[in-house]
C-alpha positions as CSV (number, residue, x, y, z in Angstrom):
1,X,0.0,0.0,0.0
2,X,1.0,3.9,-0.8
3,X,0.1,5.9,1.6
4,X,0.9,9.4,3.2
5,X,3.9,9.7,5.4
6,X,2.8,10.2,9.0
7,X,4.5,12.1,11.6
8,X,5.9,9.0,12.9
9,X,8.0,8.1,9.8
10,X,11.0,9.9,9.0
11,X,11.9,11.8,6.0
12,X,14.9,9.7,5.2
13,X,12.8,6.4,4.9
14,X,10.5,8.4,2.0
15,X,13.4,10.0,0.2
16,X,11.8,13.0,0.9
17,X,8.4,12.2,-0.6
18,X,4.9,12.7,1.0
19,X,4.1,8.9,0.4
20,X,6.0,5.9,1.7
21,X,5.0,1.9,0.5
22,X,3.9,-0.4,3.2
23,X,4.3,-4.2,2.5
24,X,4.1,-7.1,4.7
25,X,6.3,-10.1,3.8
26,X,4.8,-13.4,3.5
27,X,8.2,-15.5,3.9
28,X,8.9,-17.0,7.5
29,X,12.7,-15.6,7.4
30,X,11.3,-12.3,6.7
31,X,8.2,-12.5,9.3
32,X,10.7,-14.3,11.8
33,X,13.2,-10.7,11.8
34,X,10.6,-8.5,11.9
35,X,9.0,-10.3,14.9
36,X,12.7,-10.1,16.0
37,X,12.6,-6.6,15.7
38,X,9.5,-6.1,17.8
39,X,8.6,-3.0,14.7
40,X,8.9,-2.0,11.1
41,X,11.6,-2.2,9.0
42,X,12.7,0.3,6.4
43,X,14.6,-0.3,3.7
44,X,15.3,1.3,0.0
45,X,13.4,0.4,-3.2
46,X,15.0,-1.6,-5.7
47,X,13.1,0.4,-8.1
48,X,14.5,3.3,-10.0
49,X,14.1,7.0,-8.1
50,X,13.6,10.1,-9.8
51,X,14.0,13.7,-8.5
52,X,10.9,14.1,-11.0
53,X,9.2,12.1,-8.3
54,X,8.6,14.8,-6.1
């Protein structure tokens, strides 16, 4: 899901955008670190990024 960057989420996880992408693994490595983590995890897109974005 897209959806407007709250408060709560820093600018550096959007790039700077108004919208960050929420996704929730389905892959019991990926489930098993973020219940490690006790919260979210950001990370970069793989997809291409453009200034043009914004």
């Amino acid at each position: 899901m897209v959806l407007r960057r709250g408060r709560r989420v820093p600018l550096e996880a959007t790039g700077g955008l108004k919208t960050v992408a929420v996704r929730v693994p389905d892959h019991p490595v990926a489930l098993a670190l973020l219940s490690v983590l006790g919260d979210g995890a950001a990370a970069p897109s793989a997809n291409r990024f453009s200034c043009l974005a914004r």
